[in-house]
SEKETI-392448 format. One line per field, with one value per residue: x, y, z of N, C-alpha, C, O in turn; chain; residue number from 1. Coordinates in nm, 3 decimals. Layout:
<recs>
n_px [X, ...];
n_py [Y, ...];
n_pz [Z, ...];
ca_px [X, ...];
ca_py [Y, ...];
ca_pz [Z, ...];
c_px [X, ...];
c_py [Y, ...];
c_pz [Z, ...];
o_px [X, ...];
o_py [Y, ...];
o_pz [Z, ...];
chain [A, ...];
resi [NUM, ...];
</recs>
This chain:
<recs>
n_px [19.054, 18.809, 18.679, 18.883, 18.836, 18.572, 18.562, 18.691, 18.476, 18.297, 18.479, 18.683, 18.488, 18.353, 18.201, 17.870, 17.866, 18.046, 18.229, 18.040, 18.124, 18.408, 18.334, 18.239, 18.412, 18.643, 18.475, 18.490, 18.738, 19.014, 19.349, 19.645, 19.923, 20.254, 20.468, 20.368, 20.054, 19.746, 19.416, 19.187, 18.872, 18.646, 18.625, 18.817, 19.090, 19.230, 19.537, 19.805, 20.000, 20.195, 19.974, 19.844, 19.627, 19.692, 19.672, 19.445, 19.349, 19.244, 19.075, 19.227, 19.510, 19.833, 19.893, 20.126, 20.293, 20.143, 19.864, 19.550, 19.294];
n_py [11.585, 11.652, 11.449, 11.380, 11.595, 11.593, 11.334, 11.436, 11.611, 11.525, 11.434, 11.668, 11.863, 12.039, 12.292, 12.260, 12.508, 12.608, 12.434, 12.486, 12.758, 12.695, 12.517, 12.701, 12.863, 12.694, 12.675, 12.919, 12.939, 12.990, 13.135, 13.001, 13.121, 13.060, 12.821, 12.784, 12.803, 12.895, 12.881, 13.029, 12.905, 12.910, 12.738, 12.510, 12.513, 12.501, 12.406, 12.460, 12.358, 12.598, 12.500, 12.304, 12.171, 12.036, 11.991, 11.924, 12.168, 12.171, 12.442, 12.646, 12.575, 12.617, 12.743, 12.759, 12.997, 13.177, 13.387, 13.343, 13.515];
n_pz [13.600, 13.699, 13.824, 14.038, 14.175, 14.259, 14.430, 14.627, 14.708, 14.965, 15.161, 15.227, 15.216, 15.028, 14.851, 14.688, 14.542, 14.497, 14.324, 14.119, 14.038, 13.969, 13.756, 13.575, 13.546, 13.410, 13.159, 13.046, 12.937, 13.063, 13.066, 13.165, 13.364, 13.260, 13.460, 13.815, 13.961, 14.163, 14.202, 14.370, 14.503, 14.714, 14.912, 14.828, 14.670, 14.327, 14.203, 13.978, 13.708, 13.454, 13.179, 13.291, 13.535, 13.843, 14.132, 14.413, 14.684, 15.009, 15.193, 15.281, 15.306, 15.188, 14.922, 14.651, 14.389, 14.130, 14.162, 14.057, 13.908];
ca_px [19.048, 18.683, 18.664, 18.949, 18.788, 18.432, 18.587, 18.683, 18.390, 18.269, 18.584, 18.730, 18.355, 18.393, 18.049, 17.849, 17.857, 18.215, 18.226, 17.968, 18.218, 18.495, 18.249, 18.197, 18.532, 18.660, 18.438, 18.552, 18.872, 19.104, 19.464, 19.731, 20.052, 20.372, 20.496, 20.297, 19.962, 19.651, 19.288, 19.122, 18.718, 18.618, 18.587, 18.911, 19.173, 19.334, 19.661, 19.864, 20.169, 20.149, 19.763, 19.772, 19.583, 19.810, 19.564, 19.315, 19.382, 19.180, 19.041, 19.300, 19.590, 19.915, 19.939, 20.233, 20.247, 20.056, 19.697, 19.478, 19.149];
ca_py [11.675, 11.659, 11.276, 11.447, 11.717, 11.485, 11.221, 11.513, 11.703, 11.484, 11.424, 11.802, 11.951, 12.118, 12.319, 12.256, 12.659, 12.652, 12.354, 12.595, 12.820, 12.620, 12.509, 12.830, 12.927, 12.643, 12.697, 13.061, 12.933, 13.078, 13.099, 12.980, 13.144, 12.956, 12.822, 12.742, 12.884, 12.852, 12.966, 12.984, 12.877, 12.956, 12.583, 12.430, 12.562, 12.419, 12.455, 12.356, 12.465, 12.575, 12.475, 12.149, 12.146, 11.961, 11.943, 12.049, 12.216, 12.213, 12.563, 12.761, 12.493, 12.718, 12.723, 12.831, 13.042, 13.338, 13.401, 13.378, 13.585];
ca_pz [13.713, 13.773, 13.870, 14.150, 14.267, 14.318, 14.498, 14.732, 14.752, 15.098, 15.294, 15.206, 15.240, 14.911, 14.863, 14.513, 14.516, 14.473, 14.237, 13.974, 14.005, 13.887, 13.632, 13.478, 13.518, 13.276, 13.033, 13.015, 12.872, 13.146, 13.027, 13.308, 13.301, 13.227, 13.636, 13.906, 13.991, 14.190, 14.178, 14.502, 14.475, 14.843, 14.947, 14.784, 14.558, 14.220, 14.220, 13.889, 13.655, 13.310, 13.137, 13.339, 13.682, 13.914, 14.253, 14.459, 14.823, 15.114, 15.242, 15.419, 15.285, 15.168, 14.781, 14.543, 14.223, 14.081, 14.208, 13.914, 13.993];
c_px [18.913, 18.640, 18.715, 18.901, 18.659, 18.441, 18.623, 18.587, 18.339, 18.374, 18.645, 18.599, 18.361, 18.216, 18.028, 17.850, 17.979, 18.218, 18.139, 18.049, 18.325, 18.417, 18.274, 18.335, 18.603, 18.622, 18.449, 18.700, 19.002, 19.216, 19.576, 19.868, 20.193, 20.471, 20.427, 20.218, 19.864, 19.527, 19.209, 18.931, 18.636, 18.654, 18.715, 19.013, 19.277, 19.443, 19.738, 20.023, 20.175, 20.021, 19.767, 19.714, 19.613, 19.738, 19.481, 19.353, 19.222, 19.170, 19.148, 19.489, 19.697, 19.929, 20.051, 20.241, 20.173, 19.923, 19.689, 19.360, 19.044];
c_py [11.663, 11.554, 11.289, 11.512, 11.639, 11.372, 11.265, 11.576, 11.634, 11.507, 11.576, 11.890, 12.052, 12.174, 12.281, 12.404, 12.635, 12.596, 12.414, 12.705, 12.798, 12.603, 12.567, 12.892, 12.880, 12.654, 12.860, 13.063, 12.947, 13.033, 13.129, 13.048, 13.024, 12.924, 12.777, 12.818, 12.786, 12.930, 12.927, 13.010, 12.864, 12.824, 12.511, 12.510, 12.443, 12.481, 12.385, 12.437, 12.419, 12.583, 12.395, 12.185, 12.074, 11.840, 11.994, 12.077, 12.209, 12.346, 12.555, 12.662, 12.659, 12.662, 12.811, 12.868, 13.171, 13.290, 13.422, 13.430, 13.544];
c_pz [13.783, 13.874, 14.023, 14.215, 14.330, 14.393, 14.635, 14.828, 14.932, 15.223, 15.282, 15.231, 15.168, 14.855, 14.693, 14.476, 14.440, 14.317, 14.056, 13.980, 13.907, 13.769, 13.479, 13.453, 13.401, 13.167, 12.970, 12.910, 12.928, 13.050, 13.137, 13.234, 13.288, 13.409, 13.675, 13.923, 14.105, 14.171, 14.291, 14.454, 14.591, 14.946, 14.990, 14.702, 14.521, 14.217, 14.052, 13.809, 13.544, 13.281, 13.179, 13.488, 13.716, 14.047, 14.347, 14.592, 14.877, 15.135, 15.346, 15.452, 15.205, 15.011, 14.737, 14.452, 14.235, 14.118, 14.098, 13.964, 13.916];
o_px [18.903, 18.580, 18.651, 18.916, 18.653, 18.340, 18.609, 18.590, 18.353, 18.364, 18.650, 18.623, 18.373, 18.128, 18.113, 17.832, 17.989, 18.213, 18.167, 18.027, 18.338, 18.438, 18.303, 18.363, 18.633, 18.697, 18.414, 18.747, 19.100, 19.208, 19.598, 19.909, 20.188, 20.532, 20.375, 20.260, 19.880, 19.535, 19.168, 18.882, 18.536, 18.712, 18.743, 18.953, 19.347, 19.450, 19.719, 20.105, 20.170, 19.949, 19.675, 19.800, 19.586, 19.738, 19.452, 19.409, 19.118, 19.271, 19.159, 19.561, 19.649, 19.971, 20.066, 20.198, 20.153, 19.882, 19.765, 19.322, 18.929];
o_py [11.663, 11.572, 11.244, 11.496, 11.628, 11.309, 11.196, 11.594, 11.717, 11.566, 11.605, 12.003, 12.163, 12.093, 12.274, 12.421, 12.651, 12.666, 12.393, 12.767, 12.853, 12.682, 12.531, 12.960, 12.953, 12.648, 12.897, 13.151, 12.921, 12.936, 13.239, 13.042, 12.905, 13.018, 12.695, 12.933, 12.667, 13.043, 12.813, 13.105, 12.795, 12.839, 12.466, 12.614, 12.361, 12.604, 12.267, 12.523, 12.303, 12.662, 12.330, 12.242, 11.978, 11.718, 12.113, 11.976, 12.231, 12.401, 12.491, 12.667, 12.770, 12.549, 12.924, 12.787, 13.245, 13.175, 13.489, 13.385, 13.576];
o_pz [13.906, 13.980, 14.118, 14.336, 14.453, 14.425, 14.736, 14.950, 15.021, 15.330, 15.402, 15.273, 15.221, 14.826, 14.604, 14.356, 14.318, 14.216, 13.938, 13.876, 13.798, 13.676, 13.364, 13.354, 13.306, 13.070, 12.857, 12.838, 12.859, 12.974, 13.188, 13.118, 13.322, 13.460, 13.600, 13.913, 14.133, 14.124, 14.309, 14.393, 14.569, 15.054, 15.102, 14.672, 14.579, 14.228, 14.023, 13.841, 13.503, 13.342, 13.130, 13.556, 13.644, 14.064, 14.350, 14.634, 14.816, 15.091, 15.450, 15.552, 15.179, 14.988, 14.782, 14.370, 14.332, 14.106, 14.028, 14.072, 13.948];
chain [A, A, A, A, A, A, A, A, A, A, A, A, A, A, A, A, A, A, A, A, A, A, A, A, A, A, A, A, A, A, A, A, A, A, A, A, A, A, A, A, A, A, A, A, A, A, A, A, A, A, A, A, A, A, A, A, A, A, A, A, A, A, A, A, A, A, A, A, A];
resi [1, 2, 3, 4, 5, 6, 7, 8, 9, 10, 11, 12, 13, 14, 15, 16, 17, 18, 19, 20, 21, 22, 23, 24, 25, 26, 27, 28, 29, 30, 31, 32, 33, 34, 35, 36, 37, 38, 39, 40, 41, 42, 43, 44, 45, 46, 47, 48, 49, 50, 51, 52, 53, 54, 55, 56, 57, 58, 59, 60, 61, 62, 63, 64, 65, 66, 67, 68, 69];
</recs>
């Protein structure tokens, strides 16, 4: 996922704010529910389904699933 999201960060204009977000968020442990989700990170949002992260959105792109906060 990370390799993904960093190959973005230029052409998507994905801030490093955001990106220490995400960060910190992973290493929190989060637990995704069972479906489709996303987690919006001001910048970009991951979108995935289940515990796998799927892909990353553009700011202000329409995601599907449960908001994770």
């Amino acid at each position: 996922m990370w390799k993904h999201i960093l190959a973005r960060v230029e052409d998507r204009q994905i801030s490093l704010d955001d990106l220490h977000r995400l960060q910190f968020w992973v290493r929190t442990g989060p637990v995704a529910p069972d479906g489709d989700w996303y987690k919006d990170f001001g910048s970009f949002i991951v979108c995935g389904s289940g515990e796998l992260p799927k892909t990353v959105l553009a700011k202000g792109m329409v995601s599907l699933g449960a908001r994770l906060d």
